[in-house]
Every structure is written in structure tokens, then in C-alpha cells.
C-alpha positions as CSV (number, residue, x, y, z in Angstrom):
1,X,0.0,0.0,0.0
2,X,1.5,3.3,-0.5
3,X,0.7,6.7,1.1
4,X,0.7,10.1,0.4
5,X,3.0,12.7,1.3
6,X,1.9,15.3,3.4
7,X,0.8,18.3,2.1
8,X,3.4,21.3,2.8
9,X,0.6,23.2,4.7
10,X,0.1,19.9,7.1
11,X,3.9,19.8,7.3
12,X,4.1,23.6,8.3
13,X,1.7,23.7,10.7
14,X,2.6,20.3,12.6
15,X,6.3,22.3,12.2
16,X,4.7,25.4,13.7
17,X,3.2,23.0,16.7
18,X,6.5,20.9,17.8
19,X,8.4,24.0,17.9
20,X,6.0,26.1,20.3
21,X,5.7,23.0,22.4
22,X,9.6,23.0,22.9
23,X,9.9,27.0,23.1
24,X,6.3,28.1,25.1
25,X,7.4,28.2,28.7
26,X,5.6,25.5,30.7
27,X,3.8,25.6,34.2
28,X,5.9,23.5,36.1
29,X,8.7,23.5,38.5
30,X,11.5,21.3,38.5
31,X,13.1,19.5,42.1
32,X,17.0,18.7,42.5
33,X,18.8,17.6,45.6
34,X,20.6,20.1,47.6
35,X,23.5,20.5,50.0
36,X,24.0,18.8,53.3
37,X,25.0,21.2,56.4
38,X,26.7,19.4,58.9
39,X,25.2,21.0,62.0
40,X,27.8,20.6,64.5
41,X,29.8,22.5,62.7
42,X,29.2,25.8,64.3
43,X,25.9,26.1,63.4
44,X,24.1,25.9,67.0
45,X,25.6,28.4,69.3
46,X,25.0,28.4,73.1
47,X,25.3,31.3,76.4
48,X,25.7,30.2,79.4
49,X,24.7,26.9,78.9
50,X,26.5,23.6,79.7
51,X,27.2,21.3,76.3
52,X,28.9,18.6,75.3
53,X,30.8,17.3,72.3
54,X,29.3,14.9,69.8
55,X,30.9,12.3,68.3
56,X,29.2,11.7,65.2
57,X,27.3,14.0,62.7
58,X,24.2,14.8,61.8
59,X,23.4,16.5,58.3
60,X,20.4,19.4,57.6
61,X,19.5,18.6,54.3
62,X,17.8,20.7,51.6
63,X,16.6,20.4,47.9
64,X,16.7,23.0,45.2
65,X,13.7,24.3,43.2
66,X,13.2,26.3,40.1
67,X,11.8,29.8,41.1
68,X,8.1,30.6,40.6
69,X,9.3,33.1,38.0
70,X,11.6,30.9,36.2
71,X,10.6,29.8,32.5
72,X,10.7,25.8,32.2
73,X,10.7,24.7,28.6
74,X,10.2,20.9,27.2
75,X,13.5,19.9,26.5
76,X,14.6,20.8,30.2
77,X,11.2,19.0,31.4
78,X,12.3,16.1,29.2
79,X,15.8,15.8,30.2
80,X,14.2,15.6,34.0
81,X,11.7,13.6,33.5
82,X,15.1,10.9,32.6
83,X,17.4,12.1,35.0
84,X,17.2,10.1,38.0
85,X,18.1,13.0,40.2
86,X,15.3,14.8,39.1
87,X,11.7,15.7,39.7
88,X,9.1,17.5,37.6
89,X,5.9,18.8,39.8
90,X,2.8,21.1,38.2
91,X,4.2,24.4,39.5
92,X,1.0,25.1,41.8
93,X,1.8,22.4,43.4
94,X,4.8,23.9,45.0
95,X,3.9,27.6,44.8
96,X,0.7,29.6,45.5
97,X,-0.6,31.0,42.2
98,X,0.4,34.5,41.9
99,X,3.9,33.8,43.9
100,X,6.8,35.7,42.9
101,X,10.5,34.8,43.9
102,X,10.9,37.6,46.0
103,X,7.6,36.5,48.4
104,X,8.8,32.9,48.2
105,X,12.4,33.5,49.4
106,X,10.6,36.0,52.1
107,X,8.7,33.4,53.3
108,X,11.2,30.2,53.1
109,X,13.3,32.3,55.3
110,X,10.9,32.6,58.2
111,X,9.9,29.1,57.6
112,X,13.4,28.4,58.3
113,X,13.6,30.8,61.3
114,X,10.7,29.1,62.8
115,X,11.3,25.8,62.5
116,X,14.2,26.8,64.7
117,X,12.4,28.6,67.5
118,X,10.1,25.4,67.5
119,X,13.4,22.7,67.7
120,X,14.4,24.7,70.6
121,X,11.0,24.6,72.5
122,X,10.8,20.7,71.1
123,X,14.3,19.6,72.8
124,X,14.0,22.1,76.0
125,X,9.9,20.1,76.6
126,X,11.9,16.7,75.5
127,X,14.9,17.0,78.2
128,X,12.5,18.7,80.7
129,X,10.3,15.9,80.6
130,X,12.8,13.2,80.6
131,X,15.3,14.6,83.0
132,X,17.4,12.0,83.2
133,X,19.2,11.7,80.2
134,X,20.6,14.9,81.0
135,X,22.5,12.9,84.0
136,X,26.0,11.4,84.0
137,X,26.2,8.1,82.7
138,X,28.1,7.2,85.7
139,X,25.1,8.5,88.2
140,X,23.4,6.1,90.0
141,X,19.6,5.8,89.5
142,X,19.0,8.4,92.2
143,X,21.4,10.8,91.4
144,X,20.7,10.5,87.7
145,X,17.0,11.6,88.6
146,X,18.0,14.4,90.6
147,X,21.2,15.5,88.8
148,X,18.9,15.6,85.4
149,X,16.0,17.6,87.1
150,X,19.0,20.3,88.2
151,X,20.0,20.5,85.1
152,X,17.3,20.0,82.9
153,X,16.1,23.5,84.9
154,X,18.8,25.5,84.1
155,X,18.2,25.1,80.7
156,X,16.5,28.4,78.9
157,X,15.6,28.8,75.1
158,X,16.8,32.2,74.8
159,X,20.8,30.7,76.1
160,X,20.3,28.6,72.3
161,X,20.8,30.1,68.4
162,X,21.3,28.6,65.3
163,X,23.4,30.2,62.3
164,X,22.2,28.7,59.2
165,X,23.8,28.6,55.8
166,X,21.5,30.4,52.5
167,X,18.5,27.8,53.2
168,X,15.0,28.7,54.0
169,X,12.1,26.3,54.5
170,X,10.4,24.4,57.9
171,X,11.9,21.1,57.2
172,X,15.2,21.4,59.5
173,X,12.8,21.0,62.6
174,X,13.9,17.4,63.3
175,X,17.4,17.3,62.8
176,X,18.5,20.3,65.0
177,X,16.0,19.3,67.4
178,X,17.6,15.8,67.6
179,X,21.2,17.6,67.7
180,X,20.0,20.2,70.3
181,X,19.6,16.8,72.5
182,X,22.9,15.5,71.6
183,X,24.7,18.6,72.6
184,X,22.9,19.0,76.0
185,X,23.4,16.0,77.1
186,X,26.8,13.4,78.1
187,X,24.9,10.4,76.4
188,X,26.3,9.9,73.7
189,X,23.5,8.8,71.0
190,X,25.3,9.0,68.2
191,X,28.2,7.0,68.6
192,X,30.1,8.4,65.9
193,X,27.7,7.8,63.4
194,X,26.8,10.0,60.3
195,X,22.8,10.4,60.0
196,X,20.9,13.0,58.4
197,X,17.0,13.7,58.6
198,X,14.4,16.2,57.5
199,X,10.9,17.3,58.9
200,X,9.0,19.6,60.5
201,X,8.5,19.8,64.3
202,X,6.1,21.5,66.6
203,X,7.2,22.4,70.4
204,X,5.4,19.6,71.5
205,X,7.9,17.3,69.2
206,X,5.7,16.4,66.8
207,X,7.1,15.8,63.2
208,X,5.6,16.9,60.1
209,X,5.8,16.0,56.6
210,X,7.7,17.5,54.2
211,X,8.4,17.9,50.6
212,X,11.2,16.6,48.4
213,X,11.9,13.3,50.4
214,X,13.6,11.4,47.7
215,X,15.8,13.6,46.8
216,X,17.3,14.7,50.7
217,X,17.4,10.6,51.0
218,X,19.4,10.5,47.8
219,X,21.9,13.9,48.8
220,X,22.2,12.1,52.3
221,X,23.6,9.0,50.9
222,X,25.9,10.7,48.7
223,X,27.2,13.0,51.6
224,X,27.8,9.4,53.7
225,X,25.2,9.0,56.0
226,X,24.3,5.7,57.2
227,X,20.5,6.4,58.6
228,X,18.4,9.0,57.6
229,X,15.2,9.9,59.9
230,X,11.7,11.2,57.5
231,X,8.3,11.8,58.7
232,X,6.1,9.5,59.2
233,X,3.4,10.7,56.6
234,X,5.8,10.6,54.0
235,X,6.2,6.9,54.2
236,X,4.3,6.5,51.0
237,X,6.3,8.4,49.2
238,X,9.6,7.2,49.9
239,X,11.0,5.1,47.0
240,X,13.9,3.8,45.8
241,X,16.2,4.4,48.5
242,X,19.7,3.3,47.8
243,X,21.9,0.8,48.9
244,X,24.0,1.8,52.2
245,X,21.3,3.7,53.9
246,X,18.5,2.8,56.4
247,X,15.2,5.3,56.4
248,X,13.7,5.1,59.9
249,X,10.2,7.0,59.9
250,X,9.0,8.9,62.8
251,X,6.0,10.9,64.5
252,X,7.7,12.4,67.3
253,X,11.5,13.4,68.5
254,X,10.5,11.1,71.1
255,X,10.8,8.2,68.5
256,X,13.4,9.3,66.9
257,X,15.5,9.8,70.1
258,X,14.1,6.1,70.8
259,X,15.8,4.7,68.5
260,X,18.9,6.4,68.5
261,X,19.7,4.8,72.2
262,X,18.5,1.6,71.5
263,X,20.0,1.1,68.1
């Protein structure tokens, strides 16, 4: 059977489509993984307040997303849409419609400060309420309970700062709450460990879901770490995690703290 050619003014216009569908800016936003902060290294700052060194290190991670103004063509979609390192989300989906750079990096950066103010509250409530794990390790049971009370009492929010590289965003909650608790504390729950972790937190020590999991689980692993802590309610979307690390999900500090002495 044989078939026609196309007529020129078919060709033309299908030419006409393919090449606005590759130049036409398109409304989504693209995902990449970010840089890993090793927060004992002078990003948590303390006044007169008794700490102790930690042995291992624990990792703030981030992710990197196109700007709400940026202009995402279908090449660039394409080539993420491969990539393995990549993700491709309808830009409202991320951003409010209407959101401009300027209002997103406004509000990422008092995400960031609040997620902060809330670790603080989280691991002050979490040692205040579990006094003795602020004891030596040497105490015996009845010192430790008293020893952890008098300590755990000394301990003010406004003594504790954090100085954080370029990042903005909530999801550091978890992982300078958990380090807040190494530092105040002899107990040793790393144990020279690397781990790394994202999530929100509340001052009660809840943990909250985040977005961008696969990709902090995949910068984690590349910077080292060996466990990585994620929210609970991103279970789901956890996939594909590679060889060499462990994901442990959590609803609370509590749990993650859990599992850090008993693991």
C-alpha cells in the first residue's frame, strides 16, 4: 500500500506545533537535591549553657527548586523527566498561584527561622520531661533523677541560636532538634555515626511532613550518612532508596531519640 505525502501546509503547521511545544514556557517547576549542612559545625551556638561534644554527625538537608518566575521549557522538562536525580511537579503544586521569587524567598526564610524557634522549644519540653538523660552516665539511678532535674532546669531557650547557611524552609525542625539533644546531654547517642533527617517539628515534638523526600534521602547518601530519619506521613512516598542507607520513619522526636539509644 502506498501513502501520500503530506501536504506542505500539514507539514508547516505540525512544524509550527513541535516548535511552540519546545519554546512556550511551561507551568511546572522542577526539584533537584541540595547540599547537606553538617550541623555541629558551628551552626548551633549556646550562652551560658552547659554542652557537650558529639561524636558523630548529623546532616540538615535541603533540595533546590526552580523559582516561581523561572521559565521551564520541554527539553529541560524532558531531560528531568530521565534524570534520576530529578523531579518535575505542576508548578501550583509547590507555589501559590500568583507567587513571585521575592515573596517565596521572604517566606522560606521565616519558615526556616521558625522551624528553629520550635526545635528549641521541642528539645527544652523533651529534656524537661525526661530529666534523666541529661545525667551522668556514671550516676546512679537516684542521682541521675536528681542530677537531670537540676540540670534540665537550668536550661533556657533564649541561652540557644542557630546560624544557618543560604536555606530557607520548615523542614530542618527534626534534625536540630535531635542535635539540640545530643549537645545538651553526656549520652552519647550517636556514637560516631553520620545520619541525616528532615521534617517539620512542633514544640510539643511532633514531626511533620515534608516535601522533596527522595531527593534529601538521595543527597544524604551521597554526603555518607548511614541512617536517615523522615516523617512518618511521607512513608508513602519514599522510593527507591539506595543501597548503604537505612530510612527510619518517625512521628515524634521522642521516637526518633528512641531509637537512637537503642540502636
Amino acid at each position: 500500500m502506498r501513502f501520500s505525502p503530506l501536504p506542505r501546509l500539514v507539514k508547516i503547521t505540525l512544524g509550527i506545533f513541535f516548535l511552540l511545544a519546545t519554546v512556550a514556557p511551561l507551568p511546572y517547576a522542577i526539584v533537584l537535591p541540595g547540599e547537606a549542612q553538617n550541623i555541629f559545625k558551628g551552626v548551633i551556638t549556646f550562652k551560658s549553657t552547659e554542652n557537650y561534644p558529639a561524636t558523630g554527625r548529623i546532616d540538615l538537608m535541603s533540595i533546590r527548586v526552580t523559582n516561581p518566575d523561572s521559565w521551564i521549557f520541554g527539553p529541560e522538562i524532558i531531560y528531568s523527566w530521565i534524570s534520576s536525580e530529578r523531579s518535575v511537579y505542576p508548578k501550583s503544586a509547590i507555589f501559590p498561584p500568583g507567587t513571585t521569587s521575592e515573596e517565596e524567598l521572604k517566606q522560606a526564610k521565616a519558615e526556616m527561622v521558625g522551624s528553629q524557634d520550635k526545635a528549641i522549644f521541642a528539645a527544652v519540653n523533651y529534656l524537661q520531661s525526661n530529666p534523666k538523660i541529661m545525667a551522668p552516665e556514671t550516676a546512679s539511678v537516684v542521682d541521675a533523677e536528681r542530677i537531670g532535674k537540676e540540670r534540665a532546669k537550668k536550661l533556657e531557650t533564649k541561652n540557644i541560636a542557630f546560624k544557618v547557611k543560604e536555606t530557607g524552609g520548615p523542614s530542618g525542625g527534626l534534625v536540630f532538634a535531635i542535635a539540640l539533644v545530643e549537645l545538651l546531654t553526656e549520652q552519647d547517642l550517636l556514637q560516631g555515626d553520620h545520619i541525616a533527617g528532615t521534617g517539620t517539628i512542633n514544640a510539643r515534638g511532633i514531626v511533620g511532613g515534608i516535601g522533596g523526600i527522595n531527593e534529601k534521602i538521595e543527597s544524604a547518601k551521597k554526603v555518607g550518612a548511614t541512617l536517615f530519619f523522615a516523617p512518618v506521613s511521607n512513608a508513602t512516598e519514599i522510593a527507591n532508596v539506595p543501597a548503604g542507607i537505612k530510612v527510619v520513619t518517625v512521628a515524634t522526636l521522642a521516637q526518633a531519640i528512641s531509637y537512637l539509644e537503642n540502636n
